[in-house]
C-alpha positions, -999 to 999 in steps of 0.1 A, spaced: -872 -353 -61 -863 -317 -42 -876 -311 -13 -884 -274 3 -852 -264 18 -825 -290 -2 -801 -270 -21 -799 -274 -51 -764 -251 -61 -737 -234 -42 -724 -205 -56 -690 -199 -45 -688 -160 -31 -650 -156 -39 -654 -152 -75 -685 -124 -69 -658 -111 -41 -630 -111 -60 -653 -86 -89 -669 -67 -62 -630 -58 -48 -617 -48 -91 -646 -26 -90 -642 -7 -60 -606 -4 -74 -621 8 -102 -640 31 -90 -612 44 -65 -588 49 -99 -618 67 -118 -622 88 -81 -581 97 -83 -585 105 -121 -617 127 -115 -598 143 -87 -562 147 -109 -583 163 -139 -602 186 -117 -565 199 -99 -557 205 -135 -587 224 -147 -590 247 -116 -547 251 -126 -556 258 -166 -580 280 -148 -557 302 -129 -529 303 -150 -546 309 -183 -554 343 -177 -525 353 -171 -505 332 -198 -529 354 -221 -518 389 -205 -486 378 -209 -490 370 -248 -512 401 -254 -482 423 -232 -460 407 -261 -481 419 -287 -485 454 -275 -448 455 -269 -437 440 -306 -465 467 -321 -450 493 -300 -416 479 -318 -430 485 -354 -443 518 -346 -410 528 -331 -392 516 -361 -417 530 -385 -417 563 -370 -382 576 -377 -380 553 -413 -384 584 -431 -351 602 -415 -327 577 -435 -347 580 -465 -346 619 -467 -310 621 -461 -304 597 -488 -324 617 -510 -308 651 -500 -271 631 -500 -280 622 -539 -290 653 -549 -258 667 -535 -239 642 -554 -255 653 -587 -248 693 -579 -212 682 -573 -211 663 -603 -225 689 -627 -201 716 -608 -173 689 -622 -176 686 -655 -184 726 -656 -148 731 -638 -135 709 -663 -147 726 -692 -137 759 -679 -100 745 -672 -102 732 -708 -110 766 -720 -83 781 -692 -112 804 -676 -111 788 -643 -70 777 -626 -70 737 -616 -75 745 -579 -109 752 -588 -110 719 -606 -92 698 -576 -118 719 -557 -145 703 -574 -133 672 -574 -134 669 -540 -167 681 -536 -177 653 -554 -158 627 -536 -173 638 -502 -205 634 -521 -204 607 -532 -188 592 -498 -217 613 -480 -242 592 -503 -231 556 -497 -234 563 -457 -269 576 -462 -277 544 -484 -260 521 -456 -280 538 -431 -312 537 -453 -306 497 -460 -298 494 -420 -335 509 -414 -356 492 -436 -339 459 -425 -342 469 -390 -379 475 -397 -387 445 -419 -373 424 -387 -392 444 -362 -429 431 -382 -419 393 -374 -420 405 -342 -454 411 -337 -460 380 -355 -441 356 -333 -462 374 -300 -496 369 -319 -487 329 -320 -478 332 -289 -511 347 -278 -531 322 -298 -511 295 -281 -518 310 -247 -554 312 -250 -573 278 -264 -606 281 -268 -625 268 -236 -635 236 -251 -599 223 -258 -592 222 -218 -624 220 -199 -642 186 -217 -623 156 -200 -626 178 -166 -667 185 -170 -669 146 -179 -651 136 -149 -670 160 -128 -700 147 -143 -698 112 -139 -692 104 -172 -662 77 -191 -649 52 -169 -658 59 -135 -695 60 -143 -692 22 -160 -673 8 -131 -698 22 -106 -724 2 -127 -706 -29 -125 -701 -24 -86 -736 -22 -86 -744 -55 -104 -720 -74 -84 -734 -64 -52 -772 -69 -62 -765 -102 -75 -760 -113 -36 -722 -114 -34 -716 -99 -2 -684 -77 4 -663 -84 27 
């Protein structure tokens, strides 16, 4: 038979002790990460703005590029055309020469004249279409450009929700932090004292 006042179990406090201390050090970790994540949001958000103006600065820059390249495209392309057509002049003044020398109206001067006119001509016309390729390369390669700084720019500005969730949970009491504040909780109400 019990009597008021026997006991009847002894609970040993060390085990409740020993789960009251991994929750405080849980809680203490889950404090350290809340505190890390928030050092890291408040540094995505000072340094985000300006990793974006620096990717939109490259865009404006690459554009200003194309533009640049575009704008004089047309020079290479006229002189090409005028450098052809001057190669065909010389070319029908040629074979006229040569059919005047074969008839003996015009003296071979004139041909070797004509000749030459033609050479320069057609010398004139490969440096035009050198320069005309050099352009159009030089503008193809100026577009990739503006490509590479809009990446850039995408990669410089996540949208919000990519880097400011695991901060607003931490900040909010929410993942670990939240469940090892519940277990602190427990262990202390269930009369283990801390020491």
């Amino acid at each position: 038979m019990v009597d008021a006042g026997d006991v009847l179990v002894e609970l040993d406090p060390a085990n409740y002790r020993a789960k009251v201390d991994a929750a405080r050090a849980d809680v203490a970790a889950a404090r350290a990460s809340a505190v890390g994540a928030r050092a890291a949001l408040a540094l995505t958000e000072k340094t985000a703005p300006a990793n974006v103006a620096q990717a939109k600065g490259g865009v404006t820059a690459a554009s200003s590029s194309v533009a640049s390249a575009q704008a004089p495209s047309w020079r290479p392309r006229r002189i090409f055309a005028a450098a052809e057509s001057r190669k065909t002049l010389a070319a029908l003044n040629l074979e006229r020469s040569r059919a005047l020398l074969d008839q003996k109206a015009v003296a071979q001067v004139d041909l070797d004249s004509r000749q030459t006119d033609f050479d320069n001509a057609s010398a004139q016309l490969d440096q035009a279409r050198a320069r005309r390729v050099s352009a159009e390369a030089s503008l193809a390669g100026s577009g990739g450009g503006v490509v590479l700084a809009q990446g850039r720019l995408r990669a410089a500005a996540p949208p919000p929700s990519r880097w400011t969730q695991p901060a607003r949970r931490w900040a909010l009491g929410g993942g670990a932090g939240e469940q090892t504040v519940a277990a602190l909780a427990q262990a202390s109400s269930i009369g283990a004292t801390p020491r």
